[in-house]
C-alpha positions in Angstrom: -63.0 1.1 -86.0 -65.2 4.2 -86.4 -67.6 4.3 -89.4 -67.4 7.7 -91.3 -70.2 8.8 -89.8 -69.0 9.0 -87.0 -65.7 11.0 -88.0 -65.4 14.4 -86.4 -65.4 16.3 -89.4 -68.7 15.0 -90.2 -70.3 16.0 -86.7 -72.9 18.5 -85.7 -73.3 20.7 -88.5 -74.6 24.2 -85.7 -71.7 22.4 -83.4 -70.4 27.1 -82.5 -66.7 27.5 -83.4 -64.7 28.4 -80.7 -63.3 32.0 -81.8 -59.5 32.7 -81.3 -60.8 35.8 -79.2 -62.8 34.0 -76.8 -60.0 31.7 -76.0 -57.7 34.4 -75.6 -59.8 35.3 -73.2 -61.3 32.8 -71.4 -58.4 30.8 -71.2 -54.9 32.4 -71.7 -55.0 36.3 -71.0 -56.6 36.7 -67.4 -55.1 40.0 -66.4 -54.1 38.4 -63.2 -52.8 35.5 -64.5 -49.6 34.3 -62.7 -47.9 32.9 -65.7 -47.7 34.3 -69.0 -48.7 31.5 -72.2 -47.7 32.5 -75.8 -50.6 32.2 -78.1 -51.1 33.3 -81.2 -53.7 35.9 -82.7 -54.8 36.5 -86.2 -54.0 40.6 -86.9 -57.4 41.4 -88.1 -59.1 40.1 -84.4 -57.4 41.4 -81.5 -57.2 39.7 -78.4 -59.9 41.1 -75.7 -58.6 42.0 -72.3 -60.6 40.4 -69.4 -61.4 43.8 -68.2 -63.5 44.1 -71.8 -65.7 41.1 -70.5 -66.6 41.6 -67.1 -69.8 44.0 -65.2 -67.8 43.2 -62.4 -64.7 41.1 -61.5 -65.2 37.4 -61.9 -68.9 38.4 -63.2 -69.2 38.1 -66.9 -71.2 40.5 -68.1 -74.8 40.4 -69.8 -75.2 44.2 -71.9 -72.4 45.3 -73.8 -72.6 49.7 -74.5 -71.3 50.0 -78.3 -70.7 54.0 -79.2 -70.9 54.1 -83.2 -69.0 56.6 -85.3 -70.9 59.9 -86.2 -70.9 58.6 -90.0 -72.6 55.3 -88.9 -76.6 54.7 -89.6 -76.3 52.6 -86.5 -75.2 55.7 -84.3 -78.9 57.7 -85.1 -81.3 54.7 -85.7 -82.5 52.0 -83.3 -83.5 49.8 -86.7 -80.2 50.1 -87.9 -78.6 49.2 -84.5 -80.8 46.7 -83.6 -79.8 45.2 -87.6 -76.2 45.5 -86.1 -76.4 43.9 -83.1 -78.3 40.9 -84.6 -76.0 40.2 -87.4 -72.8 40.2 -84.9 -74.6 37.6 -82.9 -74.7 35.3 -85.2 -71.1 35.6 -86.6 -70.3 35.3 -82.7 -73.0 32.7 -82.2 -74.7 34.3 -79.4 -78.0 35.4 -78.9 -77.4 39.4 -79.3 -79.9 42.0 -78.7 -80.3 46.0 -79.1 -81.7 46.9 -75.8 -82.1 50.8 -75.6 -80.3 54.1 -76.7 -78.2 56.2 -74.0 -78.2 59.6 -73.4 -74.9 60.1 -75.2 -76.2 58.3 -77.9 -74.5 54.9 -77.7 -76.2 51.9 -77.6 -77.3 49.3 -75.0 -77.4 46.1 -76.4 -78.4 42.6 -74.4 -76.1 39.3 -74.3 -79.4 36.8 -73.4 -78.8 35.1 -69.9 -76.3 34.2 -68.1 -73.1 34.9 -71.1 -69.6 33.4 -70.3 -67.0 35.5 -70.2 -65.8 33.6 -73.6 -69.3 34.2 -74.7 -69.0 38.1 -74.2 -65.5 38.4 -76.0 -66.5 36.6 -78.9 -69.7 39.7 -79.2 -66.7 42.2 -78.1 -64.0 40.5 -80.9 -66.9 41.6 -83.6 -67.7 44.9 -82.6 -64.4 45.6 -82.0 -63.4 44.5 -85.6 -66.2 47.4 -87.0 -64.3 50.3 -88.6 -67.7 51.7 -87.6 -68.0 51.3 -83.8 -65.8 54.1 -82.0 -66.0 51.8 -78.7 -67.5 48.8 -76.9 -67.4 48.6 -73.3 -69.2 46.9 -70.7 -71.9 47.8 -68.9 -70.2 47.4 -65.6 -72.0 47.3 -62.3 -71.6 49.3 -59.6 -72.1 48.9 -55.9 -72.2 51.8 -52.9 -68.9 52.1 -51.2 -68.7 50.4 -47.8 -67.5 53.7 -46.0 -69.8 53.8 -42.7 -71.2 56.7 -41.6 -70.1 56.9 -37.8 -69.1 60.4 -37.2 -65.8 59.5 -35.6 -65.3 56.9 -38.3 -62.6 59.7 -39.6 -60.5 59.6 -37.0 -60.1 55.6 -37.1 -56.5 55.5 -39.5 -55.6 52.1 -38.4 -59.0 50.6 -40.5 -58.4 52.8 -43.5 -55.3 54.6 -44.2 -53.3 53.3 -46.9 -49.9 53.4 -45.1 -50.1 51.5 -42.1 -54.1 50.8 -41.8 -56.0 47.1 -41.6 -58.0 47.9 -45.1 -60.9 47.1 -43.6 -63.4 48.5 -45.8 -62.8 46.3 -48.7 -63.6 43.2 -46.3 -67.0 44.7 -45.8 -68.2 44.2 -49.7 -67.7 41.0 -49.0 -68.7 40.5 -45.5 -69.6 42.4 -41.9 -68.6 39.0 -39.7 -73.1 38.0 -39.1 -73.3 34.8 -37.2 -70.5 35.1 -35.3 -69.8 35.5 -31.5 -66.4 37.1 -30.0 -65.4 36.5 -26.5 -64.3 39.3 -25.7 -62.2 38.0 -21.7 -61.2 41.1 -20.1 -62.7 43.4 -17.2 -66.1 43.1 -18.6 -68.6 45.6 -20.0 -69.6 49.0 -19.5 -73.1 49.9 -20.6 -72.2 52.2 -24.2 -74.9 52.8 -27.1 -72.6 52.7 -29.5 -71.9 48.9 -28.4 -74.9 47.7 -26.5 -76.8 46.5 -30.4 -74.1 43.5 -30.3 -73.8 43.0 -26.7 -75.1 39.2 -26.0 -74.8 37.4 -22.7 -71.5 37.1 -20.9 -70.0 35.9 -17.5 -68.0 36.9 -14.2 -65.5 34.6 -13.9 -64.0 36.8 -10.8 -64.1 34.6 -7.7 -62.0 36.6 -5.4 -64.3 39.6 -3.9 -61.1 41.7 -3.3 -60.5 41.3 -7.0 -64.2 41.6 -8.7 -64.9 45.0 -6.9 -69.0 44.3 -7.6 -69.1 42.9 -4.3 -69.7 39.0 -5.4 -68.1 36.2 -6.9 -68.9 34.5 -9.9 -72.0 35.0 -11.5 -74.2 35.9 -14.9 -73.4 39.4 -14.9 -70.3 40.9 -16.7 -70.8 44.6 -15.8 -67.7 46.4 -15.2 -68.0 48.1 -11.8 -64.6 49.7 -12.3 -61.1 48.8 -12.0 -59.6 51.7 -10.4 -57.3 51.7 -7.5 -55.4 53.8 -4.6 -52.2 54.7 -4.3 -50.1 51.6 -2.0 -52.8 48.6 -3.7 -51.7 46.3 -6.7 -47.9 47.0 -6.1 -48.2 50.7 -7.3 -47.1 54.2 -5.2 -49.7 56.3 -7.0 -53.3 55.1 -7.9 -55.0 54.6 -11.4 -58.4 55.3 -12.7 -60.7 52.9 -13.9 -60.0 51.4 -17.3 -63.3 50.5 -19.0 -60.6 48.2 -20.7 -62.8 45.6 -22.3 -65.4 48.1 -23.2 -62.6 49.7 -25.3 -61.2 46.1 -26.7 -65.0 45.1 -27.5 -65.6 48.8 -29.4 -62.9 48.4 -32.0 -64.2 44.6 -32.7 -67.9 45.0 -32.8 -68.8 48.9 -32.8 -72.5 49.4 -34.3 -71.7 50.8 -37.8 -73.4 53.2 -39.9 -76.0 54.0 -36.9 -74.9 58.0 -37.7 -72.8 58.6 -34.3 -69.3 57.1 -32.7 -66.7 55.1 -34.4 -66.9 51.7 -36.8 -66.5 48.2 -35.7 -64.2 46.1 -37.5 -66.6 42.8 -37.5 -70.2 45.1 -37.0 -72.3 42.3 -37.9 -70.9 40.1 -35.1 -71.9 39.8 -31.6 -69.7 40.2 -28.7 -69.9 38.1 -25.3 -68.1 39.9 -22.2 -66.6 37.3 -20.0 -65.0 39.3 -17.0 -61.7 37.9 -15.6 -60.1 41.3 -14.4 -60.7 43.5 -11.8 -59.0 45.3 -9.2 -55.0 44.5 -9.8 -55.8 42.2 -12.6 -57.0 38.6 -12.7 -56.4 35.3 -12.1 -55.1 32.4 -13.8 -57.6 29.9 -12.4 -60.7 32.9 -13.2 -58.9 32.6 -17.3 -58.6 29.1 -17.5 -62.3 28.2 -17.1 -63.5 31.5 -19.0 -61.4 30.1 -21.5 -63.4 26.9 -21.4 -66.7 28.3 -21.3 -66.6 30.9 -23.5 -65.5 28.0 -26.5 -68.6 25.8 -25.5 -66.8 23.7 -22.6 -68.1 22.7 -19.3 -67.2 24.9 -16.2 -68.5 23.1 -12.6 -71.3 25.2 -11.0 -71.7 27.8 -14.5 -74.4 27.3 -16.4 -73.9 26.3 -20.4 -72.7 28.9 -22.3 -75.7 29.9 -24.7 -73.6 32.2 -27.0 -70.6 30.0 -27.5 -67.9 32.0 -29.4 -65.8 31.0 -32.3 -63.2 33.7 -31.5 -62.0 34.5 -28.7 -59.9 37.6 -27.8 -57.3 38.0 -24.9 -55.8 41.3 -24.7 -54.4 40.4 -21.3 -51.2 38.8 -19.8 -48.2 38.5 -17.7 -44.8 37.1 -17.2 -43.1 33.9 -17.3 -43.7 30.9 -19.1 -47.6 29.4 -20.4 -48.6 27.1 -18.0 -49.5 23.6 -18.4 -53.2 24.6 -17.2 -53.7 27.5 -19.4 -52.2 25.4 -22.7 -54.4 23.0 -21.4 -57.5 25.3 -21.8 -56.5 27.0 -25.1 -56.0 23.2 -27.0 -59.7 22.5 -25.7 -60.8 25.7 -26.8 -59.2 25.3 -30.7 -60.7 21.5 -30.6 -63.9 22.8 -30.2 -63.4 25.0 -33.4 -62.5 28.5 -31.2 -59.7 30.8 -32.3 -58.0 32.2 -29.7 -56.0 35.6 -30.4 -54.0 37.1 -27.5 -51.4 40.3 -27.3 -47.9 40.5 -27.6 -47.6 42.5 -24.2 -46.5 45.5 -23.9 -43.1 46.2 -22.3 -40.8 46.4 -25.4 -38.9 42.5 -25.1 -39.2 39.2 -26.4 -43.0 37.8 -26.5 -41.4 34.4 -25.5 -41.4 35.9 -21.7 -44.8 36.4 -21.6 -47.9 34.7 -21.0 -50.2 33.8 -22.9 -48.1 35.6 -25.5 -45.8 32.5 -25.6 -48.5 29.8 -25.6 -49.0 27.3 -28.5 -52.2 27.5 -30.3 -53.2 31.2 -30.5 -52.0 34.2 -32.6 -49.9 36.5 -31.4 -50.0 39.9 -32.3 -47.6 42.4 -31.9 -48.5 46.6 -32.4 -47.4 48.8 -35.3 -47.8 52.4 -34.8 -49.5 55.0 -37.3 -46.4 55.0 -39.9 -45.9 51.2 -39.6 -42.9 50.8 -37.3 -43.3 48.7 -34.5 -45.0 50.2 -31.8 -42.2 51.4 -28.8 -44.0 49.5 -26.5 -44.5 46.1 -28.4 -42.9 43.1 -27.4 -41.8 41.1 -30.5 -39.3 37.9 -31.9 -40.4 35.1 -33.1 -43.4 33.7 -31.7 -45.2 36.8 -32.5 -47.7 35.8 -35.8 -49.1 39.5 -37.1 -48.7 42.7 -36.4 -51.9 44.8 -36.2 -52.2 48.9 -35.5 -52.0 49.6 -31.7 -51.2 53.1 -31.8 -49.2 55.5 -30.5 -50.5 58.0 -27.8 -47.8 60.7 -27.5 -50.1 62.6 -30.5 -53.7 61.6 -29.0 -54.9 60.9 -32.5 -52.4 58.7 -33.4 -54.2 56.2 -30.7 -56.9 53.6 -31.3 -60.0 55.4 -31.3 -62.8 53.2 -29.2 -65.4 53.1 -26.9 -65.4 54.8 -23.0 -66.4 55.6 -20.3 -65.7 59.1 -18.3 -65.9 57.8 -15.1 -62.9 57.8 -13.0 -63.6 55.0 -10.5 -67.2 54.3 -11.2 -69.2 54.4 -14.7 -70.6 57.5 -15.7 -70.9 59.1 -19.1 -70.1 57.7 -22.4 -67.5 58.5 -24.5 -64.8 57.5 -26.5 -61.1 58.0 -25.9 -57.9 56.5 -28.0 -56.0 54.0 -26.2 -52.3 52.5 -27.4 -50.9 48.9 -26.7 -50.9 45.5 -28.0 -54.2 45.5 -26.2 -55.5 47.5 -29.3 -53.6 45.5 -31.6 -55.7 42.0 -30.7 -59.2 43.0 -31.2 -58.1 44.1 -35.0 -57.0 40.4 -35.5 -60.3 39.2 -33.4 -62.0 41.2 -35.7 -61.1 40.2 -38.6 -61.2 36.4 -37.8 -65.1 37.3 -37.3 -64.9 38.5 -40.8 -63.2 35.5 -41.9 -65.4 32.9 -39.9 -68.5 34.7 -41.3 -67.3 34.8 -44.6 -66.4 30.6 -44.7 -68.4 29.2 -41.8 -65.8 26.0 -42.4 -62.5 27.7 -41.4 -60.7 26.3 -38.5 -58.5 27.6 -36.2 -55.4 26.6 -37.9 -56.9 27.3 -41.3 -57.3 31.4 -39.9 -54.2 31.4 -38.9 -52.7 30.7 -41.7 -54.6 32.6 -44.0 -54.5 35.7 -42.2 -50.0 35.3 -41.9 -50.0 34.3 -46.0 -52.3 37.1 -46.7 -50.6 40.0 -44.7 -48.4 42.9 -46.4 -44.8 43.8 -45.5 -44.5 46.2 -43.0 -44.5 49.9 -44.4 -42.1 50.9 -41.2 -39.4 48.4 -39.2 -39.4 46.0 -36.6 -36.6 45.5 -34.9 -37.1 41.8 -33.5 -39.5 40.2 -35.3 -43.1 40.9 -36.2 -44.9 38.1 -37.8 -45.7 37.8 -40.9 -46.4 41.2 -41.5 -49.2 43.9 -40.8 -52.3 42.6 -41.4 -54.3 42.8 -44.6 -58.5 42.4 -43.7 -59.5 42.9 -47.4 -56.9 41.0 -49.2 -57.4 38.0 -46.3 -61.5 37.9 -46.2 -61.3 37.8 -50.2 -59.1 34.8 -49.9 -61.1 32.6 -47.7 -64.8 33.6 -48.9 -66.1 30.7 -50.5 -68.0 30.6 -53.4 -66.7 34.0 -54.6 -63.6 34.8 -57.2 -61.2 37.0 -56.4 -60.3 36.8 -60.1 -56.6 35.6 -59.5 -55.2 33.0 -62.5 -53.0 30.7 -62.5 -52.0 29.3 -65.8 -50.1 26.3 -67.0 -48.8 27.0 -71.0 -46.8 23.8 -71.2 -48.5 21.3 -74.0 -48.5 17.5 -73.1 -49.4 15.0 -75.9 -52.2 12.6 -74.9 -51.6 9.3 -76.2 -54.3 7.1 -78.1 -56.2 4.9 -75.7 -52.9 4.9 -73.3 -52.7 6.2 -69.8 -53.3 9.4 -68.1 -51.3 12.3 -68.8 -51.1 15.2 -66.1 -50.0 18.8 -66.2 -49.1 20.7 -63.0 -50.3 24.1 -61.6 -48.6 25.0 -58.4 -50.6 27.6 -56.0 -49.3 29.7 -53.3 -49.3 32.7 -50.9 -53.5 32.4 -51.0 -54.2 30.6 -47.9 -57.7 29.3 -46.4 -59.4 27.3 -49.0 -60.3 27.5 -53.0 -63.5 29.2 -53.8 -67.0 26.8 -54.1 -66.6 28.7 -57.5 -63.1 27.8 -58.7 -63.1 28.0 -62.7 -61.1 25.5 -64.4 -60.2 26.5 -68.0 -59.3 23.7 -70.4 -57.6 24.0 -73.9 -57.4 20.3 -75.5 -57.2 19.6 -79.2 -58.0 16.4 -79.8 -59.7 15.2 -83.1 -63.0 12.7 -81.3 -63.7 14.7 -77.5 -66.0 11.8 -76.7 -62.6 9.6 -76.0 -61.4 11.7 -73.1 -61.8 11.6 -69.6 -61.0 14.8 -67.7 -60.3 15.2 -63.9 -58.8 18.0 -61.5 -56.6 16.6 -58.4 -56.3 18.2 -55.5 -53.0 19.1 -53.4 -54.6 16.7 -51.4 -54.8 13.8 -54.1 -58.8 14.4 -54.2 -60.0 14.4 -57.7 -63.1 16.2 -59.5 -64.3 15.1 -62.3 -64.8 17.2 -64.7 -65.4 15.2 -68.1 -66.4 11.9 -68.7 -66.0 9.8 -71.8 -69.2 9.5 -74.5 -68.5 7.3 -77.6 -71.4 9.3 -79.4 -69.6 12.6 -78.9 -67.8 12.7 -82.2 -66.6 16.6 -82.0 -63.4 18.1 -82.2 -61.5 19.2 -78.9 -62.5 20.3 -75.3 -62.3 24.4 -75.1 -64.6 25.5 -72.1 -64.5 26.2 -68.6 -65.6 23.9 -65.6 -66.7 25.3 -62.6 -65.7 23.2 -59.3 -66.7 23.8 -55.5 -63.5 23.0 -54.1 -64.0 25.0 -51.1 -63.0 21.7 -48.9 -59.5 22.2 -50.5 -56.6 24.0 -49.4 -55.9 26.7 -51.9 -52.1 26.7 -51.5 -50.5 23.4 -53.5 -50.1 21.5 -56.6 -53.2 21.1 -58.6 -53.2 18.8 -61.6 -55.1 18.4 -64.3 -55.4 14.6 -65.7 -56.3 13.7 -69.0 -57.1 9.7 -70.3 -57.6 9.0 -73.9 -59.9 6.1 -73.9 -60.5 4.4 -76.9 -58.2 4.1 -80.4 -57.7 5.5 -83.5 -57.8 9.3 -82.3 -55.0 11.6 -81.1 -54.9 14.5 -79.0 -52.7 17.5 -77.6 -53.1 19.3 -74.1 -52.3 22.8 -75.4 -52.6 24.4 -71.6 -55.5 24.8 -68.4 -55.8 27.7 -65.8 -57.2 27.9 -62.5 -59.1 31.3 -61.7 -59.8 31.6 -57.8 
């Protein structure tokens, strides 16, 4: 038994009270909290909204700007404010500091370093409860807007506009896809300056001369001498000019940004590799296959080893009839060694399960959505399509995809930029933004990109007759998801109370997760509300979906204080977000009882 010293009522004499504001805040009103919890609140200290707490979100923050009443001494001298601010500090017990005076004659005033968010609603709950202060706000902090400055940046819709654009430019606060390589396999690469920046070494896979054009077979340079052809060759009556096809495909991936001319790339910080598989009337299987291989990090007889091996890798090329043995063969080595392969829909308004590589296991499939939404005319669909992504529509020009050129006609001439339409367009958005994601969580596999980017997309603002995936593809909403180490603010909140019994076996309370994808945050916050009348009894763990388990409070027989109110922060960034997380709590000595009143998870 416990001597009476050691009774909880007789502990720590500064132990801080925990505030009814601050756990309002901290653990049961996240704005974005998923399920509601009843808790009371005293009338004369109202509850303070999250968004009353934060500089930014998921950033608690450290000055607080209090505007006084005309009538107040504290609204025309510092003394007196500084007086103010000192005395709420200590009723808050927090270290509370007049800083400066504003313009507009409020005042700044400091919350020491590094505040909790329950730390900065406890300061807010006393100001708040002044008759003298008018307001209290944050000082929030503010960042520059990631909108490039490409002068043809306007003209790209399907990265920005709120109907059927990618929202692109809310992935780039949080990341511009650095580190990464895209293999870009198509007709190779045309020399552009709006490109050239993230241009690394490639390959010409082309081993047929009558195919490659260039005049060679297979070696280290990817140029693209032209694809054009006359009237009677590749099955057609009239002829067609050159392409500049992967030039185009590689623009809208990996454009330079904000170098003051041309259009934006969707992953500008990554670096693109051309690997050249079609020329003249298209390209070969047996050229695919082992471009494939190399440009994941595999070994190709007689090439040399790839030094720019690519973790995504984009195929806005195919054909009919089923995927070969050979070429599944090629993708599964390709997603073992940690590549993502994404590959079109096709283009010729049927079921993607008659075309190739369309219909292989192991990639994404993307079908194209025009500038309202709707599935494109042109885009195959049903149910082995993944995402839909813009691909335009070129019957009005500037509902295309806007994208690097070239004006030459059969050989390469002049830069330019021209909009193109077709599933085509539609895969280097999803390349893209798997750059993004990969740059953003280095961890992320294949599988793991898949999924995140199909359980983060939006429903389509237009129809699809057929089937298209999950959905039109949301970069912002699907980077935020999958950045480790970063909140995107969103709670989840058990209310339901659970007795603990005295020195008896775990108890555990269940939060279920879902529709995030990728993994939980290296920051994942896990708020705790137990009453318990000697803390220093209880053990305190998270579990995992997976059954892993994070401990998160141990037991100490010389902690004699009351209850466990605080917040734990956990890298979980191993962890599947999506699942049933528990909390478990063990009470493990006698003669003390306990009560979990409710825990959150903020991601």
């Amino acid at each position: 038994m416990r001597t009476s010293s050691s009774s909880p009522h007789g502990s720590s004499p500064r132990r801080k009270l925990i505030s009814v504001a601050a756990l309002s805040v901290a653990l049961l009103t996240a704005a974005s909290a998923q399920v509601a919890v009843a808790q009371d609140t005293p009338s004369d200290v109202p509850a303070v909204p999250t968004a009353r707490t934060e500089a930014a979100p998921g950033t608690p923050a450290e000055r607080l700007i209090v505007g006084y009443k005309s009538g107040a001494a504290e609204a025309k001298s510092d003394k007196a404010a500084a007086a103010d601010a000192a005395a709420k500090g200590e009723k808050a017990g927090e270290d509370v500091g007049f800083r400066r005076r504003l313009g507009t004659g409020a005042a700044l005033v400091d919350l020491g370093a590094k505040p909790t968010t329950a730390d900065v609603a406890d300061v807010v709950a006393e100001y708040r409860a002044d008759p003298q202060v008018a307001y209290v706000v944050p000082d929030r902090l503010n960042k520059p807007l990631a909108t490039p400055n490409d002068t043809e940046y306007g003209k790209q819709w399907d990265l920005f506009e709120s109907t059927a654009g990618m929202r692109v430019p809310g992935a780039w606060d949080l990341t511009t896809g650095s580190g990464v390589t895209v293999a870009v396999i198509d007709t190779g690469y045309v020399t552009h300056s709006d490109l050239a920046a993230n241009i690394v070494g490639g390959y010409d896979f082309i081993s047929d001369t009558a195919v490659s054009v260039d005049g060679n077979g297979r070696d280290s340079n990817p140029a693209d001498p032209g694809d054009w052809y006359a009237a009677g060759e590749c099955g057609q009556a009239t002829g067609g000019s050159s392409s500049w096809h992967g030039t185009h495909v590689a623009g809208t991936i990996a454009a330079a940004t904000n170098n003051g001319k041309g259009v934006a790339g969707i992953a500008y910080g990554a670096k693109i590799s051309p690997v050249r598989v079609l020329g003249k009337c298209g390209g070969y299987d047996s050229d695919i296959i082992d471009a494939i291989t190399w440009a994941s990090g595999g070994t190709v007889s007689g090439v040399p080893a790839n030094a720019n091996v690519a973790k995504v890798i984009n195929m806005s090329l195919g054909g009919g009839g089923a995927c070969s043995t050979a070429t599944q063969s090629a993708i599964n080595g390709a997603v073992s060694r940690g590549t993502t392969v994404v590959v079109a829909a096709g283009n010729e308004n049927q079921n993607a399960a008659n075309s190739s590589p369309a219909n292989c296991g192991n990639v994404i499939t993307v079908a194209a959505t025009d500038r309202s939404g709707n599935r494109a005319s042109y885009s195959n669909y049903g149910t082995i399509v993944d995402i839909a992504a813009p691909g335009g529509e070129t019957a009005t020009a500037a509902n295309g995809i806007l994208s690097t050129l070239n004006s030459g006609t059969r050989t390469p001439s002049t830069e330019n930029y021209a909009h193109y339409q077709g599933t085509s367009m539609a895969t280097p958005h999803i390349a893209g933004l798997a750059a993004l994601m990969k740059s953003a969580n280095p961890a992320l596999t294949p599988d793991r990109i898949e999924s995140a980017i199909k359980s983060n997309a939006r429903a389509l603002p237009g129809t699809c007759s057929g089937g298209c995936g999950a959905g039109l593809a949301d970069a912002a909403k699907t980077v935020q998801a999958v950045k480790g180490g970063t909140s995107t603010g969103s709670t989840y909140s058990s209310g339901t109370a659970v007795a603990i019994p005295d020195n008896g076996p775990a108890v555990e309370s269940p939060i279920t997760v879902s529709g995030r994808g990728g993994n939980a945050p290296s920051g994942l916050r896990v708020g705790v509300d137990i009453t318990h009348t000697y803390r220093g009894d209880l053990v305190v763990d998270l579990v995992a979906p997976d059954g892993s388990v994070y401990p998160l409070k141990s037991a100490n027989g010389s902690d004699s204080a009351d209850d466990v109110v605080t917040t734990y922060t956990v890298n979980a960034s191993g962890e599947t977000a999506d699942g049933t997380w528990k909390l478990r709590v063990r009470d493990t000595a006698s003669y003390d009882t306990g009560r979990l009143n409710g825990w959150q998870l903020t991601f």
